[in-house]
LOMARSE-106381 format. One record per residue (C-alpha): residue number from 1; residue in one letter; chain; z, x negated, y. Coordinates in steps of 0.2 Angstrom, whole numbers, plus 5000, padded with zeros to 4 digits. Each point is the difference from the previous one (the first is absolute). Layout:
<site num="NUM" residuo="A" cadena="A" Z="Z" X="X" Y="Y"/>
...
END
This chain:
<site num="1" residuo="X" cadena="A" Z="5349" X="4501" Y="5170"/>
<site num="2" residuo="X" cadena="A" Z="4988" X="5003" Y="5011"/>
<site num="3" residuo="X" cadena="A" Z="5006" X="5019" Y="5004"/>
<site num="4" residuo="X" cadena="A" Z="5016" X="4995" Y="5006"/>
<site num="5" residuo="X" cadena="A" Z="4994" X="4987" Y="5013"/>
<site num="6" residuo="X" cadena="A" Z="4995" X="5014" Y="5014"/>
<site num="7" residuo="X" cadena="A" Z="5018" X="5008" Y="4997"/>
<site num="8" residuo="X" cadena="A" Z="5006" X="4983" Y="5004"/>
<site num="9" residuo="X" cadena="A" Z="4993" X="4995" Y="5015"/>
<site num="10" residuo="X" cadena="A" Z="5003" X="5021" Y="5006"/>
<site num="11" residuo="X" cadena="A" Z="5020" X="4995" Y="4996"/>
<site num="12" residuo="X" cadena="A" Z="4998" X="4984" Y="5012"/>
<site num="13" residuo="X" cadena="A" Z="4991" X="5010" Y="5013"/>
<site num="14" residuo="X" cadena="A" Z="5014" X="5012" Y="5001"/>
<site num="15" residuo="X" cadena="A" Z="5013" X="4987" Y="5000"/>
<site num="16" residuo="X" cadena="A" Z="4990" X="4992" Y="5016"/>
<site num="17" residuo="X" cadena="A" Z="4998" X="5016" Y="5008"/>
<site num="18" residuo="X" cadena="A" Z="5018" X="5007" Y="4997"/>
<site num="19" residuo="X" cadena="A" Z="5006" X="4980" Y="5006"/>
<site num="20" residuo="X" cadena="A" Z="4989" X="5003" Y="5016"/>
<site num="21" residuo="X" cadena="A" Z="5006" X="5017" Y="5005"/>
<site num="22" residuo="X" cadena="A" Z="5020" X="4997" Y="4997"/>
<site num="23" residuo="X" cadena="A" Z="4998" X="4986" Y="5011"/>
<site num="24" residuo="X" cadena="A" Z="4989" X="5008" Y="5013"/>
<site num="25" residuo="X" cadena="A" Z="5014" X="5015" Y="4997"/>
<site num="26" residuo="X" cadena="A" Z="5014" X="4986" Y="5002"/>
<site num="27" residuo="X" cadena="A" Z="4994" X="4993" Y="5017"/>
<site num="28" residuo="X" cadena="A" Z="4997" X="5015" Y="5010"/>
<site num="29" residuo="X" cadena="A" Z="5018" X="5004" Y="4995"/>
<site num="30" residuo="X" cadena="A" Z="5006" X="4983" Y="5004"/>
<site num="31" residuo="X" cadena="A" Z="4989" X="5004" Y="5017"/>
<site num="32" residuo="X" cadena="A" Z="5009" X="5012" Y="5001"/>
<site num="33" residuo="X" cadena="A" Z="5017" X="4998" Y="4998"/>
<site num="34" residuo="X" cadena="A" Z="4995" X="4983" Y="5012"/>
<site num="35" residuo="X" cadena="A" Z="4993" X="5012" Y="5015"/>
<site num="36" residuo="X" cadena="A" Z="5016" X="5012" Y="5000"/>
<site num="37" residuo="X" cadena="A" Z="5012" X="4985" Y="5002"/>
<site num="38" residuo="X" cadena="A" Z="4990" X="4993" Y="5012"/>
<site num="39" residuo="X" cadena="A" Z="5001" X="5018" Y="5008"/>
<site num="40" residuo="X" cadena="A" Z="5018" X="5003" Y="5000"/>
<site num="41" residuo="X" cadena="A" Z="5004" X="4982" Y="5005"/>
<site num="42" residuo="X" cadena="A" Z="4987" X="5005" Y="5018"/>
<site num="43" residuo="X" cadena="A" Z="5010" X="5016" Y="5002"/>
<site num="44" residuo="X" cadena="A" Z="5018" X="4991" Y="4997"/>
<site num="45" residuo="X" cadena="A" Z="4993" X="4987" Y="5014"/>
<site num="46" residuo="X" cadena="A" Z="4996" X="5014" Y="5013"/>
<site num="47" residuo="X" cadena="A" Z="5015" X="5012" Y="4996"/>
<site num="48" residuo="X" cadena="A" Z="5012" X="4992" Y="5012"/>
<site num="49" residuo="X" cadena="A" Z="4986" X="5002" Y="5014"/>
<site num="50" residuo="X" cadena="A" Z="4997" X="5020" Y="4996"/>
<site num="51" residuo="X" cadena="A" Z="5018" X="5004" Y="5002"/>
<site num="52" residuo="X" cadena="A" Z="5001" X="4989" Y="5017"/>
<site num="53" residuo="X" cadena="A" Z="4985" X="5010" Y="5005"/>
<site num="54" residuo="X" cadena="A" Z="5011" X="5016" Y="4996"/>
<site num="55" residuo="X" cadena="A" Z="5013" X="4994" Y="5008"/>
<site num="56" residuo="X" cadena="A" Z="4989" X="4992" Y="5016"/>
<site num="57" residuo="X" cadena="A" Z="4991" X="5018" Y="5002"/>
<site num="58" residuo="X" cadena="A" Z="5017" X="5009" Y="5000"/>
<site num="59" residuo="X" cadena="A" Z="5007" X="4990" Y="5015"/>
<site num="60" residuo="X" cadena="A" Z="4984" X="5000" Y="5010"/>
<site num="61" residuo="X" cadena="A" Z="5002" X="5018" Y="4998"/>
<site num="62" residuo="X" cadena="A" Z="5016" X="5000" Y="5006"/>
<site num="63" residuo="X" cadena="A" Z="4995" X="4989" Y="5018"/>
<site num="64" residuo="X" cadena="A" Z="5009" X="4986" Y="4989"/>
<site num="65" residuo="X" cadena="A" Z="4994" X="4981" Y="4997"/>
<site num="66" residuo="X" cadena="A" Z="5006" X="4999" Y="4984"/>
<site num="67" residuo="X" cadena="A" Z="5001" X="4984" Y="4989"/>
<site num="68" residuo="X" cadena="A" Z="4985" X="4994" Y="4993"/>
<site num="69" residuo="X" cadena="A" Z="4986" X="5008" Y="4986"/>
<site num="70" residuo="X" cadena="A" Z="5007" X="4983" Y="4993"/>
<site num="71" residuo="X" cadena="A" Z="5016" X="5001" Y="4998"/>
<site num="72" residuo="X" cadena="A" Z="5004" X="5006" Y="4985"/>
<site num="73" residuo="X" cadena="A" Z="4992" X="4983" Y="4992"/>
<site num="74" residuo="X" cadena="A" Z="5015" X="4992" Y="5010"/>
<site num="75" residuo="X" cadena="A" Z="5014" X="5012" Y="4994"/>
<site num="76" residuo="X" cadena="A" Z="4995" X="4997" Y="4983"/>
<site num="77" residuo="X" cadena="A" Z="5000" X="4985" Y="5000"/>
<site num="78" residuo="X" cadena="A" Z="5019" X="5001" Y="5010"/>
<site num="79" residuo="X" cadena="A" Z="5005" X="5009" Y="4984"/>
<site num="80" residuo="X" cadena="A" Z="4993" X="4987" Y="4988"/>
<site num="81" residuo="X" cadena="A" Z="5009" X="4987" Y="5006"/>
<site num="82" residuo="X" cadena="A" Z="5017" X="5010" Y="5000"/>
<site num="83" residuo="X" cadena="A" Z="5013" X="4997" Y="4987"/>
<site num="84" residuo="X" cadena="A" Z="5001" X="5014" Y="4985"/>
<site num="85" residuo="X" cadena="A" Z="5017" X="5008" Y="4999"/>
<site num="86" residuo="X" cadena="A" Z="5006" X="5009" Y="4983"/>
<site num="87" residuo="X" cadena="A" Z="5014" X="5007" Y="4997"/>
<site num="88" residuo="X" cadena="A" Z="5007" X="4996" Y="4982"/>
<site num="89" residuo="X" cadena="A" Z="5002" X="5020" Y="4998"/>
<site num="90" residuo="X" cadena="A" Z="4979" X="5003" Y="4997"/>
<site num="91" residuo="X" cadena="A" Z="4990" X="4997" Y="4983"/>
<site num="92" residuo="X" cadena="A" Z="4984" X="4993" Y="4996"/>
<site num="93" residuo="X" cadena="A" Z="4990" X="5015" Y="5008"/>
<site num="94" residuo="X" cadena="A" Z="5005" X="4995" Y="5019"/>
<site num="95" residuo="X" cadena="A" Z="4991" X="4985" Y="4999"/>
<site num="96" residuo="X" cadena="A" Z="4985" X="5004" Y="4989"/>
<site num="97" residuo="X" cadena="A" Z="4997" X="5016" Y="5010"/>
<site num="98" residuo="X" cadena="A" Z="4993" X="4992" Y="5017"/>
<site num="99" residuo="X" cadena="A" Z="4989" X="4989" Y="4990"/>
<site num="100" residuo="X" cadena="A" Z="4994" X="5016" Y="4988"/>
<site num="101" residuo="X" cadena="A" Z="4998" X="5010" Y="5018"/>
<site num="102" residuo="X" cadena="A" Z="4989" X="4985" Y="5007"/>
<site num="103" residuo="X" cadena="A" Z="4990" X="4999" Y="4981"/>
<site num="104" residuo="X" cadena="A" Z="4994" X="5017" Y="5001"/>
<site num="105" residuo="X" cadena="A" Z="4996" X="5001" Y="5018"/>
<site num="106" residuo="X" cadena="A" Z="4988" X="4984" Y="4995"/>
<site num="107" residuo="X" cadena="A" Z="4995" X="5009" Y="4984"/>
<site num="108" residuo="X" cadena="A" Z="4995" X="5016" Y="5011"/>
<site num="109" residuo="X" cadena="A" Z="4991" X="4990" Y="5012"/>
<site num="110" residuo="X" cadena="A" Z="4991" X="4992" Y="4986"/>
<site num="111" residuo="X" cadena="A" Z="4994" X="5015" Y="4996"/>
<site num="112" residuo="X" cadena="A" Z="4992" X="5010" Y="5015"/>
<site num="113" residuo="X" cadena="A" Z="4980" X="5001" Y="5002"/>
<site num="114" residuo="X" cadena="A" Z="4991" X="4995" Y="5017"/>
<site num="115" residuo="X" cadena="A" Z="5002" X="4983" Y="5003"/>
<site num="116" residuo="X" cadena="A" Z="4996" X="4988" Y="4983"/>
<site num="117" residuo="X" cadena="A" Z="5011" X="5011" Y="4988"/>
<site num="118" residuo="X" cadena="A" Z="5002" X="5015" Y="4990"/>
<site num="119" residuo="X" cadena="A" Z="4984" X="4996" Y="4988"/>
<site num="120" residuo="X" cadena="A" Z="5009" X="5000" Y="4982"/>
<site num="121" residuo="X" cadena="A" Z="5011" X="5013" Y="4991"/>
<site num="122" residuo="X" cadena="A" Z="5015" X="4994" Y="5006"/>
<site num="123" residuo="X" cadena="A" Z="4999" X="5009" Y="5015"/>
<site num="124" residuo="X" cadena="A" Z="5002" X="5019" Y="4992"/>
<site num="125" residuo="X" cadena="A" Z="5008" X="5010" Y="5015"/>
<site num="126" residuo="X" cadena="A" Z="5016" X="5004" Y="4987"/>
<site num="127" residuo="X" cadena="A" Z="5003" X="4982" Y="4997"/>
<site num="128" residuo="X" cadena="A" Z="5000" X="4998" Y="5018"/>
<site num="129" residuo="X" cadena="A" Z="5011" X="5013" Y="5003"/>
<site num="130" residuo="X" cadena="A" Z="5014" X="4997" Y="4987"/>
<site num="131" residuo="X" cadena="A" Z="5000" X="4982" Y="5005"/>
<site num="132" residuo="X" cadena="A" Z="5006" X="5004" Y="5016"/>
<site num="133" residuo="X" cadena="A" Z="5013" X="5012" Y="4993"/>
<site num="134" residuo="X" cadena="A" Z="5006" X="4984" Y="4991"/>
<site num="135" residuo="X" cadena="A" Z="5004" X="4993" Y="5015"/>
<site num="136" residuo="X" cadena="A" Z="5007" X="5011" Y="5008"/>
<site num="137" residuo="X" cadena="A" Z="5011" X="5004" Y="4983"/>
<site num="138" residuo="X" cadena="A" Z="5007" X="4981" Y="5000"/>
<site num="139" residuo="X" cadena="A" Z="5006" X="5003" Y="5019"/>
<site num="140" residuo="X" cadena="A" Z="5008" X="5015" Y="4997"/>
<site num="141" residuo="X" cadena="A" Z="5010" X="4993" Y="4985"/>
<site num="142" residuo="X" cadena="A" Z="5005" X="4983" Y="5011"/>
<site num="143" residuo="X" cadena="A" Z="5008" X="5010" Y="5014"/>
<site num="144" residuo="X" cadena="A" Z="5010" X="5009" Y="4987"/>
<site num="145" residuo="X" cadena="A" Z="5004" X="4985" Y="4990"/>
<site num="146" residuo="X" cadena="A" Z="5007" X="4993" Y="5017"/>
<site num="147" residuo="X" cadena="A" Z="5013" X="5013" Y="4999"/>
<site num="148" residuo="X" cadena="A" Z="5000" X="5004" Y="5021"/>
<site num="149" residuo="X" cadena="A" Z="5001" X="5017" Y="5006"/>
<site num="150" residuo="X" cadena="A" Z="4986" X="4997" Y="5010"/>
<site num="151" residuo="X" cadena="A" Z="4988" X="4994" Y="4987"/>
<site num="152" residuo="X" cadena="A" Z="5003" X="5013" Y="4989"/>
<site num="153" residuo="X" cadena="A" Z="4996" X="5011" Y="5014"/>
<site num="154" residuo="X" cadena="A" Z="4984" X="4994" Y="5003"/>
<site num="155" residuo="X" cadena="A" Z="4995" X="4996" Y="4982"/>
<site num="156" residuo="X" cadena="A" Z="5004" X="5019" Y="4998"/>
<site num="157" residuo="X" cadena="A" Z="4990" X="5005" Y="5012"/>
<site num="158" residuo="X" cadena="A" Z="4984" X="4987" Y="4996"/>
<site num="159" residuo="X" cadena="A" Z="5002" X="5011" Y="4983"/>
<site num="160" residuo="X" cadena="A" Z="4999" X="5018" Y="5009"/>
<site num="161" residuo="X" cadena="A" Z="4987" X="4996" Y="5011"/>
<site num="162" residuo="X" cadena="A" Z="4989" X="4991" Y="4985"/>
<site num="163" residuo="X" cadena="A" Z="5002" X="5015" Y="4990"/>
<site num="164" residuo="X" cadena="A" Z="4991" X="5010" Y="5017"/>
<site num="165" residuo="X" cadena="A" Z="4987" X="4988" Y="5002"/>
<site num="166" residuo="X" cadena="A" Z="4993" X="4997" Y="4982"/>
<site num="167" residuo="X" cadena="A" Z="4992" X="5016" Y="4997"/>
<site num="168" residuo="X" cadena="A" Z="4993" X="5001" Y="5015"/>
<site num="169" residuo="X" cadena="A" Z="4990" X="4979" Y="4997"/>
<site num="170" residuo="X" cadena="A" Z="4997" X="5009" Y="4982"/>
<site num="171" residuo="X" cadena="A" Z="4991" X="5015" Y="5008"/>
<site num="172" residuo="X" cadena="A" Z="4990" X="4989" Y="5013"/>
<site num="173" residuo="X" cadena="A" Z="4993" X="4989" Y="4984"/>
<site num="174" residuo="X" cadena="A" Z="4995" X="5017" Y="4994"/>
<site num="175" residuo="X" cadena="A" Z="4989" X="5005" Y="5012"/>
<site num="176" residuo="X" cadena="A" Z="4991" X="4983" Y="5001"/>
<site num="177" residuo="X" cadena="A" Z="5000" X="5001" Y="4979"/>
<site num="178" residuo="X" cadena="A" Z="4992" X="5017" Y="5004"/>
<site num="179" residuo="X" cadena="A" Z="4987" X="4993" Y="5011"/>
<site num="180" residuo="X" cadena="A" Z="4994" X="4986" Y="4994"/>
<site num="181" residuo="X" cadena="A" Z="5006" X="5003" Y="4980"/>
<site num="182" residuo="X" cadena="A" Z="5011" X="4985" Y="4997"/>
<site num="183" residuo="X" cadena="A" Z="5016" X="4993" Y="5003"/>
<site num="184" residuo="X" cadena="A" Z="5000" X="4982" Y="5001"/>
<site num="185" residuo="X" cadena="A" Z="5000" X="4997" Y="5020"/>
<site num="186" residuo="X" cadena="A" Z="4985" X="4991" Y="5001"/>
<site num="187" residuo="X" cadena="A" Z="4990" X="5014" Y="4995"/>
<site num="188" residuo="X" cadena="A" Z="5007" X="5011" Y="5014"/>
<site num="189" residuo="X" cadena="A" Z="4996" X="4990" Y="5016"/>
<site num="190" residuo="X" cadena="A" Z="4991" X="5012" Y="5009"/>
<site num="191" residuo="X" cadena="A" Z="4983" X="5003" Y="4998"/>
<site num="192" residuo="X" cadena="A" Z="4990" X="4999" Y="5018"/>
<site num="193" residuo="X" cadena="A" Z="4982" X="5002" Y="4993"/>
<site num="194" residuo="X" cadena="A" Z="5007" X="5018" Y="4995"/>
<site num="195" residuo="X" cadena="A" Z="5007" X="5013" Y="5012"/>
<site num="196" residuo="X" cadena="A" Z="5018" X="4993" Y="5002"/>
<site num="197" residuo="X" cadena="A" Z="5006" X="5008" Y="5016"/>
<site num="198" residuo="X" cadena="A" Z="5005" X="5016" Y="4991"/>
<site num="199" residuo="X" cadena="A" Z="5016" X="5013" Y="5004"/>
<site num="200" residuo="X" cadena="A" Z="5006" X="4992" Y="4982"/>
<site num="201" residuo="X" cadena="A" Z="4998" X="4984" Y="5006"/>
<site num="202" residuo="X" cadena="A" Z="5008" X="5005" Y="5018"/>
<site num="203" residuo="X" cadena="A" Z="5016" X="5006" Y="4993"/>
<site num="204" residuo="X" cadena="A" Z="5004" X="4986" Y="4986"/>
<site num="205" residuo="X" cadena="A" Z="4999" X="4988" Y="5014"/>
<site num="206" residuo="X" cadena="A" Z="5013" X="5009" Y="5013"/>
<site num="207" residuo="X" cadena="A" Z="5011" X="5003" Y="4982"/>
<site num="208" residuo="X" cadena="A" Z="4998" X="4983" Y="4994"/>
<site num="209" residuo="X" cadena="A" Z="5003" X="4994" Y="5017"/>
<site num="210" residuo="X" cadena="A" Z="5017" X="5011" Y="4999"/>
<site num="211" residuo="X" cadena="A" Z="5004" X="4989" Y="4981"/>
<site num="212" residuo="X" cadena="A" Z="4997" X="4984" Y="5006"/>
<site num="213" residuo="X" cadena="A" Z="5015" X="5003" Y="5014"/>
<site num="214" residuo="X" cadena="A" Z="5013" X="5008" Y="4988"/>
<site num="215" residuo="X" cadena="A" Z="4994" X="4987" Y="4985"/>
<site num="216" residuo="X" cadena="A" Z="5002" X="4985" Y="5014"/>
<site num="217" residuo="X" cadena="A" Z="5017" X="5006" Y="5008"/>
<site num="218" residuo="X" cadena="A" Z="4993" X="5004" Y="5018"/>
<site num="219" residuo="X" cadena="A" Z="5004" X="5012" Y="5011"/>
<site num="220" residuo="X" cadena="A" Z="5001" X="5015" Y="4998"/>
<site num="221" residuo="X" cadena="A" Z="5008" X="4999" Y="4985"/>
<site num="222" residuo="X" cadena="A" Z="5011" X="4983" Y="5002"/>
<site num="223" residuo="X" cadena="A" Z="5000" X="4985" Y="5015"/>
<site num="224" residuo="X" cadena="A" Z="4998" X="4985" Y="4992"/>
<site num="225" residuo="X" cadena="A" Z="5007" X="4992" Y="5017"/>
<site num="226" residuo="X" cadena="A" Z="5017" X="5008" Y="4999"/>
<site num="227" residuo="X" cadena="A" Z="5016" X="4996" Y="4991"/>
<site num="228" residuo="X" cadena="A" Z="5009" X="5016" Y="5006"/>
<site num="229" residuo="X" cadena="A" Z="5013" X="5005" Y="4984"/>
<site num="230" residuo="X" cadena="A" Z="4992" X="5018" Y="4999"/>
<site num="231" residuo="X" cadena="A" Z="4983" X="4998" Y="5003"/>
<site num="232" residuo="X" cadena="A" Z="4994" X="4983" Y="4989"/>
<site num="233" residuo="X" cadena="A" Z="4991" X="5002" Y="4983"/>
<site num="234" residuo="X" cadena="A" Z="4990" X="4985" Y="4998"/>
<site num="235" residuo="X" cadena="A" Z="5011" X="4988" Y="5010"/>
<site num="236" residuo="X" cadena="A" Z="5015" X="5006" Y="4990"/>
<site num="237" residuo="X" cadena="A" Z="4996" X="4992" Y="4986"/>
<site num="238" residuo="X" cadena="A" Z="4996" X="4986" Y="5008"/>
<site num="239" residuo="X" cadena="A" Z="5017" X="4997" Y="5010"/>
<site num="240" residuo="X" cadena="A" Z="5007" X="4988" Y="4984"/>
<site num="241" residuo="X" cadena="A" Z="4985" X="4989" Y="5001"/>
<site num="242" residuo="X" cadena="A" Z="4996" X="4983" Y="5008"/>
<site num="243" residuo="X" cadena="A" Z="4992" X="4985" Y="5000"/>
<site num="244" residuo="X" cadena="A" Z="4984" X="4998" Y="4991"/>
<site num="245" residuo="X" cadena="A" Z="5004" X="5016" Y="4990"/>
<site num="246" residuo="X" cadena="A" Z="5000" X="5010" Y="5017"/>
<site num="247" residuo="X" cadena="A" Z="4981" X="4991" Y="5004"/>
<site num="248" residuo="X" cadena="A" Z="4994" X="5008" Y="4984"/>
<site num="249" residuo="X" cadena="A" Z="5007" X="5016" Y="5001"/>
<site num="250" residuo="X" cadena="A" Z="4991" X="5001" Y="5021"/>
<site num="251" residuo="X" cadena="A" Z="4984" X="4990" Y="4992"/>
<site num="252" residuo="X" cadena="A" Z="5000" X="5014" Y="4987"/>
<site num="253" residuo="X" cadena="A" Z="5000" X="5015" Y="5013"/>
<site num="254" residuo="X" cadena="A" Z="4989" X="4992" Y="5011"/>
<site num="255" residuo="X" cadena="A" Z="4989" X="4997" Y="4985"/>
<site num="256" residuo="X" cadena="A" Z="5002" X="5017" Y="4995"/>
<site num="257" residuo="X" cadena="A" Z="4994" X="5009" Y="5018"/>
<site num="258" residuo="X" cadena="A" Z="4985" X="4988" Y="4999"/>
<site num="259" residuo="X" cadena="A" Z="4995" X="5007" Y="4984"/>
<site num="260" residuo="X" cadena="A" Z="5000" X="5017" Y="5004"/>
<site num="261" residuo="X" cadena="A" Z="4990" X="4998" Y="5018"/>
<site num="262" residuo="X" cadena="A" Z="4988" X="4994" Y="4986"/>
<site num="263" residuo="X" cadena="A" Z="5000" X="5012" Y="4989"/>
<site num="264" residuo="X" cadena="A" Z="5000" X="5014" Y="5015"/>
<site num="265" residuo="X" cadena="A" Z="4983" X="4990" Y="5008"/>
<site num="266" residuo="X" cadena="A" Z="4994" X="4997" Y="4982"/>
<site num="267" residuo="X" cadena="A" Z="5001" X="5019" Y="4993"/>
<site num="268" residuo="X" cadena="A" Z="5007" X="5012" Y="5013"/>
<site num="269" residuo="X" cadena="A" Z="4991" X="4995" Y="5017"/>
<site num="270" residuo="X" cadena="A" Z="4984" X="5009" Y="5002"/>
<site num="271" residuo="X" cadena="A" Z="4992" X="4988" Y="5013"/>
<site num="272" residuo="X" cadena="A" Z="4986" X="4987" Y="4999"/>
<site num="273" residuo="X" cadena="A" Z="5009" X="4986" Y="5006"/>
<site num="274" residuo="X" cadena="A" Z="5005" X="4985" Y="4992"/>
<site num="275" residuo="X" cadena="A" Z="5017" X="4999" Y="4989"/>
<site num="276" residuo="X" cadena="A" Z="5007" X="4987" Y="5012"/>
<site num="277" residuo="X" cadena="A" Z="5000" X="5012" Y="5013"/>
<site num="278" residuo="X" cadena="A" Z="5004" X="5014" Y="4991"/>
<site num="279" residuo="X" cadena="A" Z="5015" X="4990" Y="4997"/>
<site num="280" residuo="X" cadena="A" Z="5003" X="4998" Y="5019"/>
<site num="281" residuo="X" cadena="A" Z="5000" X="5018" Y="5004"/>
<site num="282" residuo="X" cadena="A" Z="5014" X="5003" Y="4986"/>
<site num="283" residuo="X" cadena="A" Z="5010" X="4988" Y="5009"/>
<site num="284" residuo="X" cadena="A" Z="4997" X="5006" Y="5017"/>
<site num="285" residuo="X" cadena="A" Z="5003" X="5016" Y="4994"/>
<site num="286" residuo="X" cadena="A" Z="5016" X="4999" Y="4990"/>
<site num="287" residuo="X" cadena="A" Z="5007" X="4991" Y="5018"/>
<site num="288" residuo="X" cadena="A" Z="4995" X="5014" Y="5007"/>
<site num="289" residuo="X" cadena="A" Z="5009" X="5014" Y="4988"/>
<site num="290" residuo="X" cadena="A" Z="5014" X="4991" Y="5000"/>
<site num="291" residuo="X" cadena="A" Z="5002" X="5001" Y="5020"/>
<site num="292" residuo="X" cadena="A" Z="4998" X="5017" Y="5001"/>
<site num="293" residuo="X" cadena="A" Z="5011" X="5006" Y="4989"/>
<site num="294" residuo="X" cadena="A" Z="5020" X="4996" Y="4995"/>
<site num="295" residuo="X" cadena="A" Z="5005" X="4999" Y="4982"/>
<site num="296" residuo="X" cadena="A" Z="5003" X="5016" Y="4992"/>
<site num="297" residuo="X" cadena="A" Z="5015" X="5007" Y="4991"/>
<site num="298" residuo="X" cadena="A" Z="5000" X="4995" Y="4982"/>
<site num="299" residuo="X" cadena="A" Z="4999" X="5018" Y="4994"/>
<site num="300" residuo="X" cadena="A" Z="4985" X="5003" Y="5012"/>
<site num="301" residuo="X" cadena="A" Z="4990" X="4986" Y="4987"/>
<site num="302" residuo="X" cadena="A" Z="4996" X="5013" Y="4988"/>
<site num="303" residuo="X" cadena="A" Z="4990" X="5011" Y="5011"/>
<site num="304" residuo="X" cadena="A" Z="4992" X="4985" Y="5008"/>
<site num="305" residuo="X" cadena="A" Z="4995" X="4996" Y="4984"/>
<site num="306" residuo="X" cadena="A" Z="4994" X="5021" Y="4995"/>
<site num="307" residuo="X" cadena="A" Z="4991" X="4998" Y="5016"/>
<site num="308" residuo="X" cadena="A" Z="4990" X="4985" Y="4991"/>
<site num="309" residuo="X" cadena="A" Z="5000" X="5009" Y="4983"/>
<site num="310" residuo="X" cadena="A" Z="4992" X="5015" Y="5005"/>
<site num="311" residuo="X" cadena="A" Z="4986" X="4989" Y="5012"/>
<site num="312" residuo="X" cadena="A" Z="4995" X="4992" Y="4982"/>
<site num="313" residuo="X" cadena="A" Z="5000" X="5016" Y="4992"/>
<site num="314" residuo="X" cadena="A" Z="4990" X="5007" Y="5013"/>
<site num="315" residuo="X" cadena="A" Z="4989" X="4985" Y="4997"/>
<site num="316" residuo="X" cadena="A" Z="4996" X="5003" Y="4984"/>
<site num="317" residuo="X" cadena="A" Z="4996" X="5016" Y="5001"/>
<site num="318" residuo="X" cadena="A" Z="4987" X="4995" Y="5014"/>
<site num="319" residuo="X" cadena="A" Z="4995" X="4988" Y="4988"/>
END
């Protein structure tokens, strides 16, 4: 009767408004989603161009001309146009792994905040991390399903060096969870309106500047321009590849270096400049590491990466 007509219309308004906000709710995660695509496809373009700036700074330091910033765009697409050459000794994981290494590079540059991304859920600094260590897992499993000496040399040692450099990106999330109570890396962009040049702040940027060469396979801890038998880590497990499967696997990496010099503008450097530049002044200065110092002895890694521990510790108790 008449007493059930308001509880009528109260069901149809909750329906409307329950319709309303799981659309509103739908379309910023769509947005969202959208934004951090379009994101990692803009870092993927200008990628190639970071590592020729890295590589253009390293010979102008060294009274050299050096090719151009642009010519990694060219050797990629050398490699691309390359046959692909598999030996009839390797499984399913040697192909699929150079694709899985590219997909979570573009995954992990979906997910890093400062430019359009980094907005939704997605981007929880664990996910990020264990994306990578995907990756980095599949790479190591190919140059050991390749059955070379010197593949599972340097598969071994990707595994050794991982094992150093993890705790060390767990304990850098922690201090920015500690600071700014969350752990999805949106929410830990630094905060300029706040006192952000701090000690804490000083030594996670010198010790996440220290990760991003060991997680990247730069020097001090490998030389990603050598081929030398007892040197390599990263290049040894990519001596079986070629073709397009070698363009993915480089892509990847570059992909990869241009995703941390975000993450270190974005969270670690304490200066008021634009990301872009920020991102500039990693590249100038990992050119610049890497000419002043020779690779060290695989052994020496562990204390490298101590040193780089005991920074973040040091930061959190600053914190």
């Amino acid at each position: 009767g008449g007493q059930c007509q308001p509880i009528y219309w109260l069901h149809n308004d909750c329906y409307d408004i329950c319709f309303n906000l799981g659309g509103y709710v739908m379309g910023y995660v769509f947005q969202g989603l959208a934004l951090n695509i379009v994101q990692a496809l803009l870092l993927l373009a200008f990628a190639p161009l970071i590592a020729g700036i890295i590589n253009k700074v390293k010979a102008f330091l060294q009274k050299r001309q050096g090719a151009s910033v642009l010519q990694e765009y060219f050797d990629l697409a050398k490699w691309w146009k390359k046959p692909t050459i598999l030996t009839p000794y390797t499984s399913i994981i040697f192909v699929v792994a150079p694709a899985v290494y590219f997909i979570t590079s573009f995954l992990a540059a979906s997910m890093v905040p400062g430019f359009l991304a980094g907005q939704i859920s997605i981007s929880d600094a664990f996910i990020f991390v264990y994306i990578l260590a995907l990756g980095r897992f599949f790479m190591c499993l190919s140059s050991m399903d390749a059955a070379t000496a010197f593949g599972g040399m340097g598969g071994s040692r990707e595994v050794y060096v991982s094992v150093l450099v993890e705790p060390a990106v767990m304990l850098a999330i922690l201090i920015n969870s500690l600071r700014y109570h969350s752990t999805t890396l949106s929410g830990m962009v630094i905060d300029y309106d706040g006192a952000y040049f701090t000690v804490s702040a000083a030594l996670a940027c010198v010790a996440f500047f220290l990760v991003i060469l060991a997680e990247n396979s730069r020097l001090p801890v490998d030389n990603p321009d050598t081929h030398l038998e007892l040197t390599m880590i990263h290049e040894g497990m990519t001596l079986e590849y070629s073709g397009p499967f070698l363009t993915l696997i480089h892509l990847g990496s570059m992909l990869k270096v241009m995703v941390f010099l975000t993450l270190f503008g974005a969270l670690y450097l304490p200066l008021a400049v634009p990301l872009a530049v920020k991102i500039l002044f990693g590249a100038v200065l990992i050119g610049l590491v890497e000419i002043l110092n020779n690779k060290m002895r695989l052994f020496k890694v562990r204390v490298y990466m101590g040193a780089a521990i005991v920074l973040l510790l040091l930061a959190i108790i600053a914190e």
